[in-house]
N, C-alpha and C positions, 0 to 999 in steps of 0.2 A: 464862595469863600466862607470856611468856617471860622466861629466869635475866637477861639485859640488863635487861627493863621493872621486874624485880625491885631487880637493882641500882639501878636509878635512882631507885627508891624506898627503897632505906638510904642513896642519896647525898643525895637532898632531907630523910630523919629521919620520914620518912613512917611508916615500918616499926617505926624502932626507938621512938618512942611509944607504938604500936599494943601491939608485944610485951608492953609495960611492964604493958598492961590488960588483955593476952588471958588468959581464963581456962582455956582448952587448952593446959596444957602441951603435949602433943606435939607443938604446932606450932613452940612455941619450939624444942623439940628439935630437931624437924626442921631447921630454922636454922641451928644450933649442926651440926648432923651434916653439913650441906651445905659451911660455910665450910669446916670442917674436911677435908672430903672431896675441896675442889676444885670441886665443885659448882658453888658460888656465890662469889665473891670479892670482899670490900666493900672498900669503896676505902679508901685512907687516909684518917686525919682532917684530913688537910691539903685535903683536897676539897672539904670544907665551907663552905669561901671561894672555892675555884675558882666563877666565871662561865665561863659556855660559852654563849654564843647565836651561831645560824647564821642568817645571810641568805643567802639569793637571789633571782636577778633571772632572769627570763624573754630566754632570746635569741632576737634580733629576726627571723630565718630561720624558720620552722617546719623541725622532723625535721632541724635541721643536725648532729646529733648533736656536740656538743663534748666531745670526748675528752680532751685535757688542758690542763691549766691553768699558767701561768708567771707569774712576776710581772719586773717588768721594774724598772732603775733608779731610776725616779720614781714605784714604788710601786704603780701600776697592775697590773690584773688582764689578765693576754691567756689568750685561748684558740683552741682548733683546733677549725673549722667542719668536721668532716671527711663530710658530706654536703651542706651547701652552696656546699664550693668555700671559702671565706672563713678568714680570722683576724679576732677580732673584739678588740676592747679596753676594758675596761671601767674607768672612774672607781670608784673605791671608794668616794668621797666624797659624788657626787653620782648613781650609781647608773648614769650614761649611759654608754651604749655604742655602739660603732662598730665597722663591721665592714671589710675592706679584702680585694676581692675576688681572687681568684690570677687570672694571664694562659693560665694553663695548663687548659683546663677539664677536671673530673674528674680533682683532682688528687690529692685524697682527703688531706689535709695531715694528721698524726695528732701525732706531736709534737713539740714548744717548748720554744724557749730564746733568754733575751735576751742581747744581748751588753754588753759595761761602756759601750758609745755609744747602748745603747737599741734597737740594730738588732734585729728576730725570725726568728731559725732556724727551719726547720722542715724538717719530713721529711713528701716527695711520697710515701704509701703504696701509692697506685695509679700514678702515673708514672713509679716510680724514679730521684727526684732529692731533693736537697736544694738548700734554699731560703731566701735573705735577702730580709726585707722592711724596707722603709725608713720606718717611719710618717712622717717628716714630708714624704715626697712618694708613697706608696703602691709606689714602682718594687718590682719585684722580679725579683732575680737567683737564676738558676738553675746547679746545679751537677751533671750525671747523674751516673749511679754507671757505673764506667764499666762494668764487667762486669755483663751480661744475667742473668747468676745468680743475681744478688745484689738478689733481689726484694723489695718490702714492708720499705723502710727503715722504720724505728721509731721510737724512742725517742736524743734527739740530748743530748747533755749537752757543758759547755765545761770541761778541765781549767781548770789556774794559769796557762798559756803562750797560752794563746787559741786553743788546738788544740781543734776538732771533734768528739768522738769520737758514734757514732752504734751501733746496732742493727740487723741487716736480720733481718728475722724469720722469712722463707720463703727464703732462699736460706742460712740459717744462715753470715751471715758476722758482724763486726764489721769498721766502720771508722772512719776519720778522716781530714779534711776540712782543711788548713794554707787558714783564709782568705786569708792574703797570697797565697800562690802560687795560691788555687785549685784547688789539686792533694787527688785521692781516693785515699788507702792501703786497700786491702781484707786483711782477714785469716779463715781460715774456719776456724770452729769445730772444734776436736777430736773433739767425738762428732756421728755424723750427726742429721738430728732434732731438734737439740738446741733451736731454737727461742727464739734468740738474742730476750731482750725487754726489760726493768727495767735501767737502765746507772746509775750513780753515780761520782764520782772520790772516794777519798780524799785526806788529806793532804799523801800524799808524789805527788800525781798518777798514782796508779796506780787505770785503771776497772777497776770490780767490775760485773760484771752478769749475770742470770739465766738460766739455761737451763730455759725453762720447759717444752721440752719432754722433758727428764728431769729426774730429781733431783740436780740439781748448780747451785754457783753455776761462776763461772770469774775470771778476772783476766787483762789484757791488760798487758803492760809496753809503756808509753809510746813506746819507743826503739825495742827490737826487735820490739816487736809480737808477744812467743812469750804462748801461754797456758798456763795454768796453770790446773787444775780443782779442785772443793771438793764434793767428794760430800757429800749430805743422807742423811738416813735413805730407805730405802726407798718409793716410791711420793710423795713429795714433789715440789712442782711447784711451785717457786718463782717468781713470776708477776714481782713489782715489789720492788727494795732500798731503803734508806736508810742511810748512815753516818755513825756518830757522831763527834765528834770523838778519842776513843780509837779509831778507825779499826775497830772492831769493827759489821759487819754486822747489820743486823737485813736481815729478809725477810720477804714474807705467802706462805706455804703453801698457795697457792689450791685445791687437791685435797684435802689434808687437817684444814684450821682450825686453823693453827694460825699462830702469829706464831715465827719463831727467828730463834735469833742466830749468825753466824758468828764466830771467832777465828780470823783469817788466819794468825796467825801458828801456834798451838799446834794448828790444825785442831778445834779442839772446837767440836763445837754441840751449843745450848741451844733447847728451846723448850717453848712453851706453849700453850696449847688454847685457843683465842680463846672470851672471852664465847658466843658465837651456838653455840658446838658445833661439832661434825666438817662439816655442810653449811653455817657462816657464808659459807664463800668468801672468805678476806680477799686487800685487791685492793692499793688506791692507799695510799701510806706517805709521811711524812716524820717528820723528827726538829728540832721547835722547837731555838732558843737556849739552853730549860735542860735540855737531854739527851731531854728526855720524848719517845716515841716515839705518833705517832698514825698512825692508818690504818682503812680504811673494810669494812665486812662486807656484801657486794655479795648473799649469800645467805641475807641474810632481810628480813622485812619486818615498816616500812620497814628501810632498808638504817640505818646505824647508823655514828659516829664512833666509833673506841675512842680509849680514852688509857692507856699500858703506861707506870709507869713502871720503869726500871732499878732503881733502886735499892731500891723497897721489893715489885717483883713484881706490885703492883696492878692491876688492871685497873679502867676505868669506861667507860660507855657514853652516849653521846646520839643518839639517833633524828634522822634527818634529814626535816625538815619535808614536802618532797615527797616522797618516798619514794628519793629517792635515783636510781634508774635506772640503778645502777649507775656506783658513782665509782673512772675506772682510774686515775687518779693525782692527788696532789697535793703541795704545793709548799709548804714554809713561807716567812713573811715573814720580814724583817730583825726585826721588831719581835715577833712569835712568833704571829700568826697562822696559819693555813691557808688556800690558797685551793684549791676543789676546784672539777670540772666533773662535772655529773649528766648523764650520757649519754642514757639514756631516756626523760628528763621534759623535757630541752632547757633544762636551767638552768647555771648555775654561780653562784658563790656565794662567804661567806667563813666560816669558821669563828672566831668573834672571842674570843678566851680571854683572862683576866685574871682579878685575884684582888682 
């Protein structure tokens, strides 16, 4: 029995009845020695009434691997077909989906972002472009990047101003994308390597995003484009971010399991050992409407939802029905949902929380 299936078992009360009638003290002990030790972390009593059920729906491609997941204006689910060519869209309501195939073939589309008109961004991984698609007439417009170097665009997010800002992941740059003009700003990372991946805007429009191929986060100023670096602890490999609306960082530590947090301003980080241990792998992150921070454990099985909160340090866990296949990112709803995409099983899904 894994310290997660455990937990999940002091979150449903499963455990602490049992306790009440086990005639082996030392097992309670052991209990007591584990919370206490870090071991095991039981959730708040507020958890008790937390609902957590996941769906998902089978995507209609086989092996399209869908990588990440976006939700759009009116609610709906999209995601990236990134072996069948496609963006697909999924009704949350009524489970249907539709998929809306690229003109470019082997474009290898990987990630998404809708705009305030409903239009979908997306980043060509394998053609080095970005990309708007128009659902209500399928067109799609293309945008190359314009330097050759700047291989394997990423991960696209839209500041406050409607500015662009994107990830190139093999050619270690970062950039942005001014829709109106059509025009591509490239800017290349300070350390080599650095393996530019995970982007998010804060508050005051300023992206923060991962350098996963060291231990560093980084920051782009909007205007001048200079960066600014955030060393991790050693051997840390921060993969995907989320930030809160105190504009404090959280991060998943794919190398070493652990979940932390950055303070941009004071430079402290904070972190924690995610449920699953040092090989969880945590991947894909977002941060709901009440602060709570979720994100997925791609290194064990099945792979696993955690829920972190801030405030009282808790961790809890839900097992993902398929086994997950590894989920790289996910996206909270307006209304505090999750929606995630399961890469290896070929699903995506919602994670539906309420209390």
């Amino acid at each position: 029995m894994t310290i997660p299936h455990i937990e999940n078992m002091f979150r449903l009360g499963i455990l602490k009845g049992w306790i009440k009638k086990v005639k082996h003290k030392w097992l309670l002990a052991f209990f007591i020695f584990a919370t206490a030790s870090g071991l095991l972390s039981v959730p708040a009593i507020g958890l008790a009434t937390l609902s957590v059920r996941i769906q998902e729906w089978d995507v209609p491609t086989p092996n399209s691997r869908p990588d990440d997941p976006s939700v759009a204006p009116d609610g709906s689910l999209w995601y990236t077909g990134m072996r069948s060519n496609t963006l697909g869209r999924v009704d949350p309501r009524t489970g249907q989906i539709r998929e809306f195939p690229l003109k470019t073939p082997d474009s290898g589309p990987h990630g998404l972002v809708a705009d305030k008109e409903g239009n979908i961004w997306f980043t060509a991984n394998y053609k080095g472009y970005l990309g708007r698609l128009d659902p209500r007439t399928g067109k799609v417009t293309e945008y190359p990047i314009p330097d050759r170097a700047a291989q394997g665009p990423h991960t696209p997010v839209f500041d406050q101003k409607g500015i662009l800002w994107f990830t190139v992941q093999e050619g270690d740059f970062v950039g942005r994308l001014d829709p109106q003009a059509g025009v591509i700003t490239l800017k290349k990372s300070l350390t080599p390597s650095s393996v530019p991946y995970g982007i998010a805007v804060n508050s005051k429009g300023v992206p923060f995003f991962c350098e996963f191929g060291t231990n560093k986060l980084a920051s782009i100023d909007p205007i001048s484009m200079e960066i600014t670096e955030y060393p991790l602890p050693q051997n840390a490999r921060p993969r995907r971010l989320a930030i809160a609306s105190s504009d404090q960082v959280y991060y998943t530590d794919f190398a070493r399991g652990y979940l932390g947090r950055l303070d941009p301003v004071t430079r402290k980080v904070e972190e924690w050992l995610s449920p699953g241990r040092v090989e969880s792998r945590p991947y894909g992150i977002a941060i709901t409407p009440d602060g709570v921070v979720w994100y997925s454990e791609s290194g064990v099985t099945p792979n696993t939802i955690v829920r972190f909160d801030p405030s009282t340090k808790a961790f809890a866990t839900w097992p993902i029905p398929s086994g997950g296949g590894v989920v790289r990112n996910m996206v909270s709803t307006p209304e505090g949902d999750l929606y995630i995409a399961c890469s290896g099983v070929n699903k995506v899904g919602i994670v539906k929380i309420g209390h």
